[in-house]
N, C-alpha and C positions, 0 to 999 in steps of 0.2 A: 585861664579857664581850665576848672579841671576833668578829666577823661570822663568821659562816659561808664560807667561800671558795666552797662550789659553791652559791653563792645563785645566781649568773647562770646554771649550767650548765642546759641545755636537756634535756629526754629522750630518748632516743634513738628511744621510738618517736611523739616530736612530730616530731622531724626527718625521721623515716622519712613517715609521713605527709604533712607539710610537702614531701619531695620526691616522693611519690608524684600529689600534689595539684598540684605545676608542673606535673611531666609533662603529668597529663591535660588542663590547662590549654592549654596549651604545642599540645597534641597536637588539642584540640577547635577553638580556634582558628584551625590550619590547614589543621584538615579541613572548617573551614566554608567559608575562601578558597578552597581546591581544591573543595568544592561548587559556589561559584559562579561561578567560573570554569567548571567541568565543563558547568552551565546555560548559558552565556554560548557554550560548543561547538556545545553538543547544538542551540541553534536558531541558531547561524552555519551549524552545514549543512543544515538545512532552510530555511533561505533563500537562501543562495548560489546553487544553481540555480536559481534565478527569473533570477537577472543572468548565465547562461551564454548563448552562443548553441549552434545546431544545431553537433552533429557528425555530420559524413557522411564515411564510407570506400569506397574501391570492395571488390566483392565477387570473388570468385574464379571466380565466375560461367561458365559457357562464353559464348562469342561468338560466333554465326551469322549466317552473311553472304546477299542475296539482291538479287535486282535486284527494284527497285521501285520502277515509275514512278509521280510524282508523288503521293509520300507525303500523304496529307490530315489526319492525325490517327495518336495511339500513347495505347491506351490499357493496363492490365492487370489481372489479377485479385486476389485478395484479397490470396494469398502471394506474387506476383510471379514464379509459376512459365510463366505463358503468356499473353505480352502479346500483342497484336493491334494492326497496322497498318491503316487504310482508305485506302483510293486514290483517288484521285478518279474514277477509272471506277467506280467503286461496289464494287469488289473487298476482299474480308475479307483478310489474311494474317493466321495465326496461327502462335507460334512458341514448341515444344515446348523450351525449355531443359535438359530432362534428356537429350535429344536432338540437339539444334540443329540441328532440322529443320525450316524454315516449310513450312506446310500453309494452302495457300489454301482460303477459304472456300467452297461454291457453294449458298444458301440455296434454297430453293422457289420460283423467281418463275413467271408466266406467261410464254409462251410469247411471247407480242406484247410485252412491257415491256424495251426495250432503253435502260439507263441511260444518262443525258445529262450529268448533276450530283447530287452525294452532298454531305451534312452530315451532319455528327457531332458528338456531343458528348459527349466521353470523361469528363468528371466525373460524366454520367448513361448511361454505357453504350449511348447511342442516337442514331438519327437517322433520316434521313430518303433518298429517292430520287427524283428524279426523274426521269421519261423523256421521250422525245425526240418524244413526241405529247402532252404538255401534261398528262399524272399524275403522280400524287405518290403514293409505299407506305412506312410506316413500318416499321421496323426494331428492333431491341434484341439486347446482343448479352449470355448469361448465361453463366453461369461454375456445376457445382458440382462438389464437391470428395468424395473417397471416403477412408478409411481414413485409418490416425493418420497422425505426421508423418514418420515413418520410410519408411511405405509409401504415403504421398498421391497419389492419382492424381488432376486436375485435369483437368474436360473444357469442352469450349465449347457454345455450340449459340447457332443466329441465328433469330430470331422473322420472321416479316414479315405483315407485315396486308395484305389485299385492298386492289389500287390505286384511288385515288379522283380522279376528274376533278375538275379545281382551276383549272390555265393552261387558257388557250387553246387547242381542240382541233386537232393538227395543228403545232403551234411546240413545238418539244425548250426543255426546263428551262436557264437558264442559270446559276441561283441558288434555292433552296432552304433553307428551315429549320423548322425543326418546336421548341415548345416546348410542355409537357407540364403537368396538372392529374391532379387523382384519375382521371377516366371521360371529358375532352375535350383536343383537343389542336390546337393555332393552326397549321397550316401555312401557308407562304407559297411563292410560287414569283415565278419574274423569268422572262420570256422577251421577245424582240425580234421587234415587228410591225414590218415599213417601215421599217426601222432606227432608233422609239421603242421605249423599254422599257415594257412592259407587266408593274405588281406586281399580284397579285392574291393576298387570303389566305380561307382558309376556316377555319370551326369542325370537327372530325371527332368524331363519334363513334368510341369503340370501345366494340365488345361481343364477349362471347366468345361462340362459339357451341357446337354439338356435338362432339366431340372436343378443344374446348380452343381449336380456330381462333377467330383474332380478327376479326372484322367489321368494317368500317370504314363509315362514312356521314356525307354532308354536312348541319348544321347549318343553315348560314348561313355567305354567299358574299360578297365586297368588295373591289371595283377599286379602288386606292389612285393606278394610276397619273396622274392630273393632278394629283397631289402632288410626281411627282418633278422636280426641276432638272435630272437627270442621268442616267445610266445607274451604278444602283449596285455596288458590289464586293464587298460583303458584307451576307449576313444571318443577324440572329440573333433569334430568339424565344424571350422567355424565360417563366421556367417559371410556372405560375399559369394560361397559355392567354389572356394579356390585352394582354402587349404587344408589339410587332414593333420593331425595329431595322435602320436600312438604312442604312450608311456609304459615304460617294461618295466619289468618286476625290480631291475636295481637300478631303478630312477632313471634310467634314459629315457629322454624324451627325442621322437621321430617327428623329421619338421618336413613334411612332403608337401607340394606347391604345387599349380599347374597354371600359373601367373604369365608363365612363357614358354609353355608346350604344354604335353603332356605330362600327366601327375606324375610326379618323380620326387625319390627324396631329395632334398637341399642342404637339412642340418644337422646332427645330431647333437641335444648339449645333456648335459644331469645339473641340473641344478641345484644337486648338495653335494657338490664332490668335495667337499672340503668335510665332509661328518663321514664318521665310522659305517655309519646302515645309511645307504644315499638312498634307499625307497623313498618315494613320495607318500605322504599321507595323505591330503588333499589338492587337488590339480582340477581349476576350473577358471576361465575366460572372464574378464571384466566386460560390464558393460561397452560395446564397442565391438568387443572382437580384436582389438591391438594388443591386450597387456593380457596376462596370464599371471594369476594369484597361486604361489603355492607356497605350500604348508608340510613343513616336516615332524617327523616321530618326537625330536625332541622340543619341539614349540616353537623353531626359527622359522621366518615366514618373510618371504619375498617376495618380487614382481619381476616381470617378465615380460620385456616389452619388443615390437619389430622397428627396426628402424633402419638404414642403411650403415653394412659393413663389408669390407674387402672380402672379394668373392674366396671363400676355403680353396677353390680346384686352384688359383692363380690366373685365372681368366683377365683379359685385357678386356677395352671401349673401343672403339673407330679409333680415340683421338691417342689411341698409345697408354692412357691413364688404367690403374688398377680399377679393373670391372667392379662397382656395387653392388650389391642385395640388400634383399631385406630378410633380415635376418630376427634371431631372438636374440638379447643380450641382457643380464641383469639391468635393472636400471634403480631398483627401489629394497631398502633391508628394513623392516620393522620390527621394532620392538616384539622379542619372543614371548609367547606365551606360557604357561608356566607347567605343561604338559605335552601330550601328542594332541593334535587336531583330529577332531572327530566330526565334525559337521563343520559346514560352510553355506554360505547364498553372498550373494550380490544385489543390486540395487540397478533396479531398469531406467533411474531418474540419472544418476549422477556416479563417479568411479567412486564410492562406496562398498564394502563387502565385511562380513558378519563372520565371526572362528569362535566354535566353542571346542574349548580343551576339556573333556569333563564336564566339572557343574560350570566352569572357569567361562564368559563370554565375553568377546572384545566388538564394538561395532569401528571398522580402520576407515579412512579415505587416502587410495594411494597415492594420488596427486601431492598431497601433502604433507605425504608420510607421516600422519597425527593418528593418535585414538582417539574415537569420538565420545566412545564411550565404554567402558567397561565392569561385571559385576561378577559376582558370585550368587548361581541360582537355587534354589532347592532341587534340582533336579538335574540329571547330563542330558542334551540334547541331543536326539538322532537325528534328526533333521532340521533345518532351517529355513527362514522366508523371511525374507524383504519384504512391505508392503507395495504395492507398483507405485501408488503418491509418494513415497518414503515416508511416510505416516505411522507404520506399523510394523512390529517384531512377530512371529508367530513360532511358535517351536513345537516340536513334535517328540514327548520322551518316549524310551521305550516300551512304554504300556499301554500307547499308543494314544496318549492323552495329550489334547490341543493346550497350549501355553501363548495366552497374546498379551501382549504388550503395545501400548504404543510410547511413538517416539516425534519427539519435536528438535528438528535438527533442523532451521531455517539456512546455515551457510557454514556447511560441509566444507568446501574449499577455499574457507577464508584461515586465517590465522599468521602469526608472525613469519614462519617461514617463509607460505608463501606469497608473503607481499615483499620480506625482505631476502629473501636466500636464493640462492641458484635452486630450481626446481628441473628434474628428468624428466619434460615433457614426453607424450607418446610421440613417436615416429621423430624424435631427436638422437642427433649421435651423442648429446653429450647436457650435462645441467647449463643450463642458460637464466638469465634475466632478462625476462620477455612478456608485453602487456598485447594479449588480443583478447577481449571480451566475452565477444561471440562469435559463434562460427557458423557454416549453413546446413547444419545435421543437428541430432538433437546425441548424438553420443562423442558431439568436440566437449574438448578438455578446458575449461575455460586457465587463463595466462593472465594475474593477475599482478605480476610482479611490479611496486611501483617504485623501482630500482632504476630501470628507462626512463619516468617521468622525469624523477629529479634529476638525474645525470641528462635529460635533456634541457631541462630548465636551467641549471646552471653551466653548460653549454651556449645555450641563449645570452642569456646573461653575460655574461662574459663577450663574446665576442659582441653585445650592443653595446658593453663600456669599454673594451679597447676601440672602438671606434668613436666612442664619445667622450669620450673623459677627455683626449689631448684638445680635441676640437675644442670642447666647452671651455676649461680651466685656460688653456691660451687666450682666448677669444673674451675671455674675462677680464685677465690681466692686464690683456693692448689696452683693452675699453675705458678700464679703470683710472690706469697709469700714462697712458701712452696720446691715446685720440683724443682729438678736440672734442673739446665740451660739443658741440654741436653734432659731431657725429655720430656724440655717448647719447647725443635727445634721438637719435635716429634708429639706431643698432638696437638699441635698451627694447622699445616698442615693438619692433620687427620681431625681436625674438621671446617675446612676451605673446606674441599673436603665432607664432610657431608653436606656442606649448598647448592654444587653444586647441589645434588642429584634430577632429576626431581619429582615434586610433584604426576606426575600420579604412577611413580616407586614406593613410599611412598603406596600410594593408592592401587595401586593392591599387593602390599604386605599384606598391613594389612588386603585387602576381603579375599583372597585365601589362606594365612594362617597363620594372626595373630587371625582373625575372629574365625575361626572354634576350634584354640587351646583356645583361651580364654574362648569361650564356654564350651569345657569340660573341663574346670580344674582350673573355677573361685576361688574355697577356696584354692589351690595353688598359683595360680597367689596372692591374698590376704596376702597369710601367709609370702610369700615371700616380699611383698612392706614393709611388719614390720619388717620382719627377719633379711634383708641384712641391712640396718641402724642400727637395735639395735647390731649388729654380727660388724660391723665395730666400731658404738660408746664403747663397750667392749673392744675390741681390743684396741683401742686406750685409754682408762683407766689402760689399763694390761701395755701397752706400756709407759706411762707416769709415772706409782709406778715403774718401775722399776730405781735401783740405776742408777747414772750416768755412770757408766764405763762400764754398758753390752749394755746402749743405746749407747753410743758411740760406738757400735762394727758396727753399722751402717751407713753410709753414712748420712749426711743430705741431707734431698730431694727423700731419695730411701725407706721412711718409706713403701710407698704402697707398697712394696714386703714381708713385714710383714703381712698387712690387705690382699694383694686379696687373698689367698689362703682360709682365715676365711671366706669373703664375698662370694666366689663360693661355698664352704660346705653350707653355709647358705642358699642359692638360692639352691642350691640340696637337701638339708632335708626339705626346706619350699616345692619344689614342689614334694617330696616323700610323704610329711605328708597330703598332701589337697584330698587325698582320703578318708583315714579316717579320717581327720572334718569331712568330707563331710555326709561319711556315719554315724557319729557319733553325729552330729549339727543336718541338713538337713534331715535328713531321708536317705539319700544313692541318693539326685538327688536335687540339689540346685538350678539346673533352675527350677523343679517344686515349690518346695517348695518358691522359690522369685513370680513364680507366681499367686501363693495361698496367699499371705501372704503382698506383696506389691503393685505390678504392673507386666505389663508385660515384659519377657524378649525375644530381639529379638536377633540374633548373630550379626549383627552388630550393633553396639550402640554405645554408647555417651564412654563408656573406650576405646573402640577399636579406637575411633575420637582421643580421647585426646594422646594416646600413641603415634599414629601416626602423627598426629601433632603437639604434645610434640617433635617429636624427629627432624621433620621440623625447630622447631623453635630454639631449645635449639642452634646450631651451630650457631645461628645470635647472640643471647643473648650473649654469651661465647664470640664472638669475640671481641664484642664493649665491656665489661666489663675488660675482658683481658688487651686488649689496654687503656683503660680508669686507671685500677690500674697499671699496667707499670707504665705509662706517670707521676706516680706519682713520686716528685722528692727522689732521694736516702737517702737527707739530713735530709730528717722526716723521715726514716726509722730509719737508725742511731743514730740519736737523739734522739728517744723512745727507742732505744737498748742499749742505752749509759746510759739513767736513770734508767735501770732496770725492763724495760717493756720487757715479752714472745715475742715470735715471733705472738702468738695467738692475745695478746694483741697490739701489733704494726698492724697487719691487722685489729681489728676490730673496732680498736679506732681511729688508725691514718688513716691508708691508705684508706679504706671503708668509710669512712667521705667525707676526701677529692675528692674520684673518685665518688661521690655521681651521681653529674651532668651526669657524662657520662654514669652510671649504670642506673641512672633514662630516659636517653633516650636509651639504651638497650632493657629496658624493652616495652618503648613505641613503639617500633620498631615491637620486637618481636608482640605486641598485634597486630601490627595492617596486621601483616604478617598472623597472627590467624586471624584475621578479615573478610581477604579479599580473605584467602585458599578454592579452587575451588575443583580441580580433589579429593583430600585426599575425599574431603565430601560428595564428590557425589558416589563415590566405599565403601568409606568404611564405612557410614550410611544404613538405609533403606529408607533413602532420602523420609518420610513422614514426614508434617509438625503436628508436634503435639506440647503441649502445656503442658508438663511434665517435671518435674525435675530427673526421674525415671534414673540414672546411666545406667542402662541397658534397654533402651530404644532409638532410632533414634532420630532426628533431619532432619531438613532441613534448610540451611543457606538462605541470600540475595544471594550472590555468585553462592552458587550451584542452586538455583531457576533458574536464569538466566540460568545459560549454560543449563539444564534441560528444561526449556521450551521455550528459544528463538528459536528454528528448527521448533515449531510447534505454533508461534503464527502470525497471519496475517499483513504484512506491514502496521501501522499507527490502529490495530484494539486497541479493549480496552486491552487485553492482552498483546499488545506488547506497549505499553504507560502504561501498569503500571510496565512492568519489567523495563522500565528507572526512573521509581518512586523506584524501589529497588534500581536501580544501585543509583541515587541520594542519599539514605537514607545512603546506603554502603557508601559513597565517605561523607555523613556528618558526620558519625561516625570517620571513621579516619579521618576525618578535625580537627573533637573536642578531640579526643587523642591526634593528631601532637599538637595541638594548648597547650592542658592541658599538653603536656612534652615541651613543649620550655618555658613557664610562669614559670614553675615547674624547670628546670632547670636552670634558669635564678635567681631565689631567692637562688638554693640552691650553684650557683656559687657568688651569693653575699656575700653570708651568710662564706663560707671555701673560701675565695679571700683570706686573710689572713693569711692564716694555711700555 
């Protein structure tokens, strides 16, 4: 009989199929590539603005022009609809821009107070007066605003408080400054007896009284002057009511305090002693009141921050230690500008501040020691202003013409620095890598370094695979090589339903009570990790000298009913005995004594991490390894047991070679399961990010930052574009594992293809 000819012919609707089945193939494939690329979009631009600088455009603005002599300060309002000039006669201008019309101020004074000398301080809307018979009347200037934005009408109004004798009665003010607390406020005044300068500062009350007037009265009174070398140029007091500032003509600066008595001086520094002319050109306070902006003749431009330093006099503690203060110390050196500094402002939102050298304008953020923004204007500025939103630039040239700009700077203190460099935070002795978000003022420095993240994540990591890797990769090989078929159908399942286990379950096990017991009974838990391996490695020494015929009384494969009876003795005497180490090593209390002696110990820490997700991870590791020495074929088993290789020696030589490949992506697995573990590390850490190696100390991961402060950071703000900078960093880390176990795997399948 002969063949059938359409034996090969195919169906037509297998083919239909078969072509309908590429497609979708074909089609799912690279819609999963355009997926993830699409992801790889979506957080390119939510990150990319982190690494932009400030854009500023001028506005359309009108321009009104005014004589005004010796301009003192330019501050504005909220919309930047009516900024205000002050003069050094003590004079208001204000100027109406839907208008452009300046409208001088003429506040309420008495009738006797004829102004001498004015300070101001446009970041706080206020300042101070002096008059020419030795008082002093503070000031503030408010702003509010009516109807929507269409028809907003914006009005001013100027405060002033009853004058309060301060200088010297009879001597006109030559210097003045006032700095501010909740309910008291530091004034100082300068005037010249006999041609010495006489400082003198007082505490002021304010209170309001009936109709809203504010009262003024003296606290407490304080001659500073056989403090001064010189006759100074400037003052400033800043806010708190605590400390005074007096800058002399060759750049010294006077650091007087009354933090711990009375007012008295504390420091003296110059902070250009390194230049030929140490004059200051510009000297003015950051947002805050911590850091101090200044600005030299030839364009260098520094910061100046308080932070604790060894007392100058040599002052001791109770405790014998070198006495502290708080001192000024440079902390920050920015890029000079390319003249002398002639105006300056700051920013009432964020450490931002503004320097123009001539036409030459720089917008800095000191935190980050960056330029936001810098240009060349048609014009030099006399003065400057911040907008209070950080919205808006306003300058003031000499001809007394308004200059506005605005500006769109959404994340001033993002950029590479400082997410990866040691940053000088304020009130630090020194640059750190340090993540705290937010603080409970609105003039904290936000600490964005995600240098802690990673070094805690891979902290993590780590101590969850020294604790898992030996467990798992052993516990593979007995399974494999070693245990009865029957006990391989038992273990296999067990630890397959261990990988189910949800990771918050994991977590709150280990706070609630893995936490608390490994706390007290850390030289047990210890004695016990050496006890139970060396207690098993014995065992199976004692097991192996004995003669053939009484190990054969045993099954192969059922040796572990010989060991676990030794390994749970072992683990019971190890955790009976870690009292007495304890009191016997330690002193009788091992958490103090690690705290005296190493670092600090907290109850949740980096063991309590690793066990916990040691035990997370050991059931993924175990399973791909398992199945990897399985899959190995039976004929190299055999054949090493035919030449007279152990069973020891057939697993370690043959089979463990060969299942290399898959062992090695096990492993990859496992880490990156450590990598990317969330709930475990948020419970069972103290979820502070620090920067220790200290075993008994916290961590804070990428992972757990995210779920941690994503609830509380603002749609598109800096803080929620840099948690997609973690999540990115996270998703590069295991890119470059996955990548390092396929390369890695791929050789070592080249390499045992043959075996």
């Amino acid at each position: 009989m002969s063949p059938d000819p359409n034996r090969f012919q195919v169906s037509k609707l297998v083919l239909l199929v078969d072509k309908v089945m590429n497609r979708l193939i074909t089609f799912g494939g690279i819609s999963l590539i355009v997926f993830v690329l699409g992801i790889f979009v979506f957080i390119g631009s939510q990150i990319l603005p982190l690494f932009k600088g400030a854009r500023v455009e001028e506005t359309k603005a009108s321009v009104a022009a005014a004589a005004l002599a010796n301009p003192l300060a330019l501050a504005m309002d909220e919309y930047g609809e009516k900024p205000v000039v002050v003069t050094r006669d003590g004079r208001l201008h204000f100027l109406d821009t839907t208008a452009s019309v300046w409208t001088p101020a003429t506040p309420e004074m008495p009738a006797d107070f004829a102004v001498s000398a004015t300070a101001f301080r446009s970041d706080r809307l206020e300042g101070v007066w002096g008059s020419r018979d030795g008082r002093a009347a503070l000031f503030s200037v408010s702003y509010q605003s009516e109807g929507a934005a269409e028809a907003r009408r914006v009005s001013s109004e100027v405060k002033v408080s009853s004058p309060v004798e301060i200088g010297l009665p009879g001597l006109p003010v030559t210097l003045v400054a006032a700095g501010q607390s909740d309910s008291e406020k530091l004034v100082a005044t300068l005037q010249m007896k006999e041609g010495k300068p006489v400082l003198r500062a007082a505490l002021v009350i304010e209170k309001k009284g009936l109709g809203g007037r504010v009262r003024t009265s003296l606290d407490e009174t304080w001659d500073v002057s056989a403090t001064l070398p010189g006759t100074p140029v400037q003052l400033i007091a800043l806010a708190g009511s605590k400390q005074l500032l007096a800058v002399m003509p060759d750049g010294m600066v006077l650091y007087y305090s009354r933090v711990q008595g009375p007012l008295s001086l504390i420091q003296s520094f110059q902070p250009f002693k390194d230049q030929a002319d140490k004059a200051i050109a510009q000297f003015f306070p950051l947002f805050g009141d911590v850091s101090l902006v200044m600005a030299h003749g030839s364009g260098a431009n520094r910061v100046f921050s308080l932070f604790e330093q060894p007392d100058p006099a040599g002052g001791t503690s109770p405790d014998g230690r070198p006495r502290l203060l708080r001192l000024w110390g440079q902390t920050k050196e920015l890029p000079a500008l390319p003249g002398p500094v002639q105006a300056g402002a700051v920013s009432t939102r964020n450490k931002c501040f503004l320097l123009a050298a001539g036409a030459h304008v720089s917008l800095r953020h000191a935190t980050s020691e960056t330029v936001r923004w810098e240009a060349d204007l048609a014009f030099s500025p006399a003065l400057a202003a911040i907008g209070p939103k950080y919205d808006r630039l306003v300058f003031l040239d000499p001809a007394g013409s308004i200059h506005s700009f605005s500006l769109h700077d959404p994340h001033p203190e993002a950029g590479f620095k400082a997410y990866f460099s040691k940053v000088w935070y304020e009130g630090q002795s020194e640059p750190k890598y340090e993540w705290q978000s937010t603080g409970g003022s609105d003039e904290f420095e936000p600490k964005l370094s995600l240098v802690p993240l990673i070094f805690g994540t891979l902290k993590a990591t780590l101590y969850a695979m020294l604790f898992s890797i030996p467990i798992a990769l052993l516990a593979a090989v007995y399974v494999s090589e070693f245990a009865h078929p029957r006990t391989r159908r038992i273990v296999k399942p067990v630890m397959e339903i261990m990988a189910s286990l949800p990771s918050v379950v994991l977590g709150f096990l280990a706070a609630l009570i893995m936490a608390p017991l490994v706390e007290k009974r850390v030289p047990s838990l210890l004695l016990a990790c050496a006890a139970v391996p060396l207690a098993a490695l014995v065992m199976a020494l004692i097991a192996n000298s004995l003669p053939t015929r009484q190990r054969n009384w045993m099954r192969q494969g059922r040796e572990w009913w010989l060991i676990l009876p030794a390994l749970c003795f072992a683990g019971w005497a190890a955790w009976q005995l870690g009292p007495f180490l304890e009191n016997y090593s330690f002193g009788g209390d091992f958490r103090r004594w690690w705290a005296a002696s190493v670092g600090d110990f907290q109850q949740r820490n980096s063991l309590v991490v690793g066990f916990a997700m040691g035990f997370a991870v050991i059931p993924i590791i175990f399973t791909i390894t398992e199945d990897s020495l399985t899959n190995v074929p039976g004929t190299l088993r055999s054949a090493s047991l035919a030449l007279g290789a152990s069973r020891w020696q057939t697993a370690l030589r043959v089979v463990v070679p060969t299942a290399s490949p898959g062992i090695f992506s096990a492993l990859m697995i496992g880490l990156g399961r450590a990598v990317g573990e969330t709930m475990i590390v948020v419970m069972a850490t103290g979820n502070t990010a620090l920067m220790d190696v200290n075993i008994f100390n916290g961590m804070r991961t990428l992972a757990a930052n995210i779920a941690v402060e994503l609830p509380e950071a603002p749609e598109h703000g800096t803080l929620y574009r840099t948690l997609f900078l973690g999540a990115f960093l996270l998703f590069l880390m295991t890119f470059c594992v996955n990548t390092l176990a396929e390369v890695m795997r791929q050789r070592l399948r080249e390499k045992y293809k043959t075996v």
